[in-house]
C-alpha positions as CSV (number, residue, x, y, z in Angstrom):
1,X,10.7,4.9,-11.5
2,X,8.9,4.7,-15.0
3,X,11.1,5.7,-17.5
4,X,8.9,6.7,-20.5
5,X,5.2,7.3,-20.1
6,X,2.1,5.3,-19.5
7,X,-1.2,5.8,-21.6
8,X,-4.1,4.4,-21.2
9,X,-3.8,4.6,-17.2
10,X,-5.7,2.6,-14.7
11,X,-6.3,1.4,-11.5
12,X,-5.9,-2.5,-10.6
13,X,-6.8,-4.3,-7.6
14,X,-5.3,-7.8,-6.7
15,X,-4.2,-9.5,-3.4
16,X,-0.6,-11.4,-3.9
17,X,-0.3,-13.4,-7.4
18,X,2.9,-15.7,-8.0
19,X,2.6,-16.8,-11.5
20,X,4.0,-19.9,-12.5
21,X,5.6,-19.7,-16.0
22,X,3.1,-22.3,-17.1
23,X,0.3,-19.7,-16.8
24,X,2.5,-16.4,-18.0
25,X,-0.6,-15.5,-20.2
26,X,-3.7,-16.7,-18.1
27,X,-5.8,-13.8,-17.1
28,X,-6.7,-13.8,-13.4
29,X,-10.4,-11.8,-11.7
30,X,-9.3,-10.9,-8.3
31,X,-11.3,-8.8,-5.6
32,X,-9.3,-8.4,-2.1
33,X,-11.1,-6.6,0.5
34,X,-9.2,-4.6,2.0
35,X,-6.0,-2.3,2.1
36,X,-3.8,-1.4,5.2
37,X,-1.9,0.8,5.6
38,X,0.2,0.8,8.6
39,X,1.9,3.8,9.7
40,X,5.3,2.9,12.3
41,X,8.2,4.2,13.1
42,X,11.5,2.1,14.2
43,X,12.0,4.0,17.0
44,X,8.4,3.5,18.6
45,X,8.4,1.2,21.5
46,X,4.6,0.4,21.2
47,X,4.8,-0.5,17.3
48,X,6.6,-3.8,17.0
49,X,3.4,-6.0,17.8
50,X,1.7,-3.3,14.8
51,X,4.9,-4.4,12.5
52,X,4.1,-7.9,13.4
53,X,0.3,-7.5,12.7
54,X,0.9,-6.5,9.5
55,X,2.8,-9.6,8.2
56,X,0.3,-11.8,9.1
57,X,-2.0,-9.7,7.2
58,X,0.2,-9.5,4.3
59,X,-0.2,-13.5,4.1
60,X,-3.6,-13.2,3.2
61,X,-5.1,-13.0,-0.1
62,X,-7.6,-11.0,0.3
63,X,-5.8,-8.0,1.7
64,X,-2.7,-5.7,0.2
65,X,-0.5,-4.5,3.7
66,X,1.5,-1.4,3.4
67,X,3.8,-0.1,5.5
68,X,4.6,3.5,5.5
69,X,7.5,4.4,7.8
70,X,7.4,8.0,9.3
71,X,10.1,10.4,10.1
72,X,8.5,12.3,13.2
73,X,9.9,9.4,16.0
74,X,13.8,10.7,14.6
75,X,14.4,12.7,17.3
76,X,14.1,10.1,20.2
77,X,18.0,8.5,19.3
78,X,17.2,6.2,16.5
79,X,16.8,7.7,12.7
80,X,14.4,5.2,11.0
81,X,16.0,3.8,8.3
82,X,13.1,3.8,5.9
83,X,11.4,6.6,7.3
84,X,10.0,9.6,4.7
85,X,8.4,12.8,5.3
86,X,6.3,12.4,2.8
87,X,5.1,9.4,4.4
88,X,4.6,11.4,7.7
89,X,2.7,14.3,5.6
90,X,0.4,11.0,4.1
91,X,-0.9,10.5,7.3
92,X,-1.7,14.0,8.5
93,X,-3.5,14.1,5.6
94,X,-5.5,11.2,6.5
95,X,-6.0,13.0,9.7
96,X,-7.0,16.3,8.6
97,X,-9.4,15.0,5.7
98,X,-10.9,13.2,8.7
99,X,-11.3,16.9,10.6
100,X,-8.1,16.5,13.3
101,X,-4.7,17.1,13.9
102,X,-3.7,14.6,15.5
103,X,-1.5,11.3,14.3
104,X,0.2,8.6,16.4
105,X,1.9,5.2,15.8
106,X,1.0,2.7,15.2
107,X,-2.0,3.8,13.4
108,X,-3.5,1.4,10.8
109,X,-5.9,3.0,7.8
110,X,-7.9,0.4,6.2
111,X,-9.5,1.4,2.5
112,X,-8.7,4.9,3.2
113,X,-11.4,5.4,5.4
114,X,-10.9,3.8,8.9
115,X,-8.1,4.0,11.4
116,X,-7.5,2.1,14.0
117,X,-4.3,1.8,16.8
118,X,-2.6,-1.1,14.8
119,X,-1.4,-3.0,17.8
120,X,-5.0,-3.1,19.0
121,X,-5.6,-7.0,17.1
122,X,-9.2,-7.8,17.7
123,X,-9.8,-3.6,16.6
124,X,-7.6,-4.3,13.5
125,X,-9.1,-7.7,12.4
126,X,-12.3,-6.1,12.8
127,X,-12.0,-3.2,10.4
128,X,-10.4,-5.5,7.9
129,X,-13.3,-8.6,8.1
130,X,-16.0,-5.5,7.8
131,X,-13.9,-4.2,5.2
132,X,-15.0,-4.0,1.1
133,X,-13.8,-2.9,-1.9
134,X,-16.5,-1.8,-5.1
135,X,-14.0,-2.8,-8.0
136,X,-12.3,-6.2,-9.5
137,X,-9.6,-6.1,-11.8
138,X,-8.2,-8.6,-14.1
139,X,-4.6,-9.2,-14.5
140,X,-2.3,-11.0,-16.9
141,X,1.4,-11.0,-16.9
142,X,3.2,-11.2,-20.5
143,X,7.1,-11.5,-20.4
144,X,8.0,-8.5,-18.4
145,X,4.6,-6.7,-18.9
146,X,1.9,-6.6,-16.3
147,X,-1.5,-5.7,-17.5
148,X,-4.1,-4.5,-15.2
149,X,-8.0,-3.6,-16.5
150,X,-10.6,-2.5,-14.4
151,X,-14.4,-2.3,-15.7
152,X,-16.0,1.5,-15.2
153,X,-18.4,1.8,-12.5
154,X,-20.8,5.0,-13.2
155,X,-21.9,5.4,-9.1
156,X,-18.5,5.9,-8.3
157,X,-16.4,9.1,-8.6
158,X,-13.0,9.2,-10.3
159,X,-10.0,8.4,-8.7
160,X,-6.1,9.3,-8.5
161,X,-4.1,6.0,-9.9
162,X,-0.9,5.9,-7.7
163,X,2.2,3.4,-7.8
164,X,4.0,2.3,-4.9
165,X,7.2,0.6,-4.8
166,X,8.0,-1.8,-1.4
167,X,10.1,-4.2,-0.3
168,X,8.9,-7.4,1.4
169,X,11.4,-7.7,3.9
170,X,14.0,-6.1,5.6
171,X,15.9,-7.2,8.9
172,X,17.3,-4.1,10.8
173,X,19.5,-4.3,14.1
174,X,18.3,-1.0,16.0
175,X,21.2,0.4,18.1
176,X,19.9,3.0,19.9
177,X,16.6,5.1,21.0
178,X,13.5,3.3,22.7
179,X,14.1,-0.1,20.9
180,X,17.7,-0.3,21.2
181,X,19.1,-3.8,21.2
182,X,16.1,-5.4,18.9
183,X,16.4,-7.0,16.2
184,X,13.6,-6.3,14.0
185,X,11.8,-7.8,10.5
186,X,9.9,-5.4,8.6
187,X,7.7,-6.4,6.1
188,X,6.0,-4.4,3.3
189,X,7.9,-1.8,3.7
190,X,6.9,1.4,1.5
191,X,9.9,2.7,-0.5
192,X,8.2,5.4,-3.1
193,X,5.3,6.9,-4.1
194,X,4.3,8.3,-7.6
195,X,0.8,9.2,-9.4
196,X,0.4,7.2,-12.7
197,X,-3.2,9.0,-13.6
198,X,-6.5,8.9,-13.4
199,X,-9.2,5.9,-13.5
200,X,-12.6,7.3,-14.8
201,X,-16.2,6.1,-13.6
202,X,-17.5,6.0,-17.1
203,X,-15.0,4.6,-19.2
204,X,-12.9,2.6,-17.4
205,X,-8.9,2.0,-17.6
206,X,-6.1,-0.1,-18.9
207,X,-2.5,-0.1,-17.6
208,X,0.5,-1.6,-18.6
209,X,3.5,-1.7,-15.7
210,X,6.8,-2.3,-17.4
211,X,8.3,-4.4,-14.1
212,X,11.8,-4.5,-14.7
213,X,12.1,-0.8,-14.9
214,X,9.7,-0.3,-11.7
215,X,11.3,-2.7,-9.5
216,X,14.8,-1.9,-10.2
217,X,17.6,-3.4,-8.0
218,X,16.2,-1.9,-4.9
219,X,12.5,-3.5,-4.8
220,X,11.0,-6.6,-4.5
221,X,7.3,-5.5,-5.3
222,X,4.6,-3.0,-6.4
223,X,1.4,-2.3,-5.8
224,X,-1.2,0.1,-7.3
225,X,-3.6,1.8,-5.0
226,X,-6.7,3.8,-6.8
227,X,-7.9,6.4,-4.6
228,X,-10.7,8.9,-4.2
229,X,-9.3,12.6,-3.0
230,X,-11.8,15.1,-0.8
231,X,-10.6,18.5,-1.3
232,X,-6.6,17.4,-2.3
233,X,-6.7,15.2,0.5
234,X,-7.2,10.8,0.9
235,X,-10.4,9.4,0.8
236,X,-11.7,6.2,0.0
237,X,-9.6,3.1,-1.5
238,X,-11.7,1.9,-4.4
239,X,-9.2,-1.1,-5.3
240,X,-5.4,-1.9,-4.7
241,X,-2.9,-4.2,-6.7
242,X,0.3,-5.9,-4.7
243,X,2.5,-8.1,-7.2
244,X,5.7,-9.5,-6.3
245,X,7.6,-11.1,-8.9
């Protein structure tokens, strides 16, 4: 959580950056392709291979993996330990600004737009390889300060800035349900959720991320995910930021 508030607010998008302390002050121009979002459930026998999927992705630099645990598989014998409703309620929104009612796991949403049964791999490295994203950001990391600016692009519409707090790995013995006796790694995993403002087609943004405050003790990463909204609902990714300290 952000203790006092942010002006100035705006969106960043940047694939994994560790920066050495030689290059503390050295502003980088990233522009990753692609954001997945992975939406899985610990008690979901057909989403390890999804869980799996998504590391790999997470390795590469031009895509920022997220993995939103849902609450709606509880009921089966196993409460998922990372599991949120309001991650649950993210996806039926996906699904209903997409004109159904209907959600499943493992579902993968690349850029906001495309979903696609994550453990389906040639489906999923499809979407991501045909995947783009209109905005680059640059980045530079001062002490304990991360600045993010992003250049306004008049053809686009404005967009909701959000932070999103993860972890990038947990290891969790499930004991009962339809994966009991597995011992699983989770990677990415989605821990919070909170709007930071608004990034504006004609003017631009600037944001500065105090980390210490935003990663706390239980987090090991952020990532800022600027996002279109049809109607109160997702819509198009415009540009994401992961950094991991």
């Amino acid at each position: 959580m952000i203790a006092r508030p942010l002006s100035g607010l705006l969106l960043a998008l940047v694939a994994h950056v560790v920066f050495s302390s030689s290059a503390m002050a050295e502003t980088l121009h990233i522009t990753p392709k692609a954001v997945v979002e992975l939406f899985t459930s610990q008690g979901c026998s057909s989403c390890p291979p999804a869980d799996a999927m998504l590391t790999a992705l997470a390795d590469r630099d031009d895509v920022v993996a997220l993995a939103y645990h849902v609450d709606y598989w509880d009921y089966v014998g196993w409460k998922d330990t990372f599991a949120q409703e309001a991650f649950s309620d993210r996806q039926r929104a996906y699904a209903k600004s997409w004109g159904s009612s209907r959600i499943y796991t493992p579902q993968m949403v690349v850029n906001g737009a495309k979903a696609v049964v994550g453990s389906r791999r040639h489906d999923v490295q499809q979407a991501v390889e045909r995947a783009s994203l209109p905005l680059a950001v640059d980045l530079t990391l001062s002490g304990d300060m991360l600045k993010v600016v992003v250049p306004p692009k008049a053809d686009l519409s404005d967009a909701v800035v959000w932070l999103v707090t993860f972890k990038n790995r947990a290891d969790v013995k499930i004991e009962t349900g339809d994966n009991a006796g597995k011992s699983m790694v989770y990677t990415q995993v989605v821990t919070g959720r909170q709007v930071l403002g608004m990034w504006e087609s004609e003017s631009g943004a600037e944001l500065k991320i105090p980390l210490g405050e935003v990663l706390g003790d239980a987090n090991t990463g952020i990532a800022i995910v600027v996002q279109q909204e049809r109607g109160g609902m997702p819509g198009s990714i415009l540009a994401a930021a992961a950094y991991e300290p």
